[in-house]
C-alpha positions as semicolon CSV with decimal commas, in nm:
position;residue;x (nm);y (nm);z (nm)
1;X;-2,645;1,811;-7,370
2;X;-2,740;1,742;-7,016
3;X;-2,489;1,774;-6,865
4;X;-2,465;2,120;-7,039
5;X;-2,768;2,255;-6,893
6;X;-2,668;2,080;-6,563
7;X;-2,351;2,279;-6,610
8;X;-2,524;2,621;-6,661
9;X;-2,791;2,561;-6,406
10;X;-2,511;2,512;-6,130
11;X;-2,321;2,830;-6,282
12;X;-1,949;2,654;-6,314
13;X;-1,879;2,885;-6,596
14;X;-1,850;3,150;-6,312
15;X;-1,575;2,902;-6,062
16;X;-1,402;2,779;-6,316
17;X;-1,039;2,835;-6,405
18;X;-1,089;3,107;-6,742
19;X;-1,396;3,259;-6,541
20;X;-1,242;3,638;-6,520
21;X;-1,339;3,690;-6,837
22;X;-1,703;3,557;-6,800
23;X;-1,754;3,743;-6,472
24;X;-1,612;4,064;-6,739
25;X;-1,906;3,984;-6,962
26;X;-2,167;3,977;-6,677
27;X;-2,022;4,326;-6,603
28;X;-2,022;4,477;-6,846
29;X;-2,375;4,384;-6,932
30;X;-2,502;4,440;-6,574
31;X;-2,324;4,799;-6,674
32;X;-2,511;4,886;-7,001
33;X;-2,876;4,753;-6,833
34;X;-2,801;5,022;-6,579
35;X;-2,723;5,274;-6,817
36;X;-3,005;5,196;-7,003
37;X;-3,237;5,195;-6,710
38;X;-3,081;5,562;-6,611
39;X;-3,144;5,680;-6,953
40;X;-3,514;5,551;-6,977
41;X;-3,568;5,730;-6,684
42;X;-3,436;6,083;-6,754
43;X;-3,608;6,011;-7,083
44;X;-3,951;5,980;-6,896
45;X;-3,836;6,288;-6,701
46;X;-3,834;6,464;-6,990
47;X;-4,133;6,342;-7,158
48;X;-4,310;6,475;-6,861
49;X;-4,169;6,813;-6,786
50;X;-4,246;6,857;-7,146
51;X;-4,648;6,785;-7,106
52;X;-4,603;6,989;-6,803
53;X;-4,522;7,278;-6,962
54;X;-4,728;7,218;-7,236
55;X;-5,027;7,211;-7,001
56;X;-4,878;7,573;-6,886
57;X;-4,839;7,702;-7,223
58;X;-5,223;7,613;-7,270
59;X;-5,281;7,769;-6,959
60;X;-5,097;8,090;-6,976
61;X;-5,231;8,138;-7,373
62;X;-5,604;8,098;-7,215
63;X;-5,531;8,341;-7,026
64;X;-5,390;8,598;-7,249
65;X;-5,708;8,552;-7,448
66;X;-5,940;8,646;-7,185
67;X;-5,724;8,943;-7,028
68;X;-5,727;9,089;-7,407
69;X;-6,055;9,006;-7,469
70;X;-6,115;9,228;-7,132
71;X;-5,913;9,483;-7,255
72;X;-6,054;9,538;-7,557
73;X;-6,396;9,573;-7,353
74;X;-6,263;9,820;-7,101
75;X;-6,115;10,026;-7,433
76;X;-6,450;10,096;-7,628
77;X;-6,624;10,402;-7,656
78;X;-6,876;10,358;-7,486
79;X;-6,751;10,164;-7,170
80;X;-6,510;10,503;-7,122
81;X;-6,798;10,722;-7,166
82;X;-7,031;10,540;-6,902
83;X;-6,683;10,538;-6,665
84;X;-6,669;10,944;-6,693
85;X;-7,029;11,029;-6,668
86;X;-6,987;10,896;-6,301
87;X;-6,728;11,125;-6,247
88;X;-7,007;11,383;-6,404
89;X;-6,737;11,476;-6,752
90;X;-6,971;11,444;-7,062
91;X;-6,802;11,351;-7,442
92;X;-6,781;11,690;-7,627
93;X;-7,072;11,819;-7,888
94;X;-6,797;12,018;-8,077
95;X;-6,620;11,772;-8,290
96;X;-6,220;11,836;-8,308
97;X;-6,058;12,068;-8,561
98;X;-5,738;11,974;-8,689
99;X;-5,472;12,242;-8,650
100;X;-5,180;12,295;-8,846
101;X;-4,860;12,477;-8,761
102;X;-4,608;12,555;-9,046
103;X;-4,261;12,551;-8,971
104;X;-4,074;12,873;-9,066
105;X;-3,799;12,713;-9,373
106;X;-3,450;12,769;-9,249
107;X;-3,267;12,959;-9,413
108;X;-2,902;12,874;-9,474
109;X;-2,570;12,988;-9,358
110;X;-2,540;13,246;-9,729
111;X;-2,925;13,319;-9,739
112;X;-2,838;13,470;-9,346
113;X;-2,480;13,642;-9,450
114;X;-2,664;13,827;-9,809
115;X;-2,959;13,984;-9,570
């Protein structure tokens, strides 16, 4: 047993005569911890792009709110009315009449020929 850990401690397994394929282990392991470590990272990466835009999504839908809630000011009746009395034009006292135009019915091609 001691001399086991002795053994370990003074790394012969990596000097010895069958160490290729130990020293293919301890690649291929140093190998996968770096591929893990690149994925973690471009995980993170992604983790915070997506808060990112998130935080812009929030942003941008604020945003919206307010420039429709301004709209919707600017479109009433009576913000357009106190906009044109500046420029002295008054809302009309006549109230609209609807007018109606009726379309002449087409006659067809034998209605035409018999007249």
């Amino acid at each position: 047993m001691k001399s086991g850990v002795f053994s370990i401690l003074k790394a012969r397994f990596l000097i010895n005569d069958d160490a290729v394929k130990n020293w293919r282990f301890i690649v291929f392991i140093i190998l996968l911890a770096i591929l893990m470590i690149a994925n973690t990272q471009r995980y993170e990466q992604k983790v915070f792009e997506i808060a990112k835009l998130n935080n812009e999504v929030k942003e941008l839908r604020s945003e919206f709110v307010d420039r429709r809630s301004e709209l919707m000011k600017l479109k009433m009746e009576s913000t357009i009315s106190d906009k044109m009395q500046e420029k002295q034009i008054y809302p009309s006292t006549v109230p609209p009449t609807k007018i109606e135009v009726k379309k002449e019915e087409e006659k067809s091609f034998f209605k035409r020929i018999w007249q």
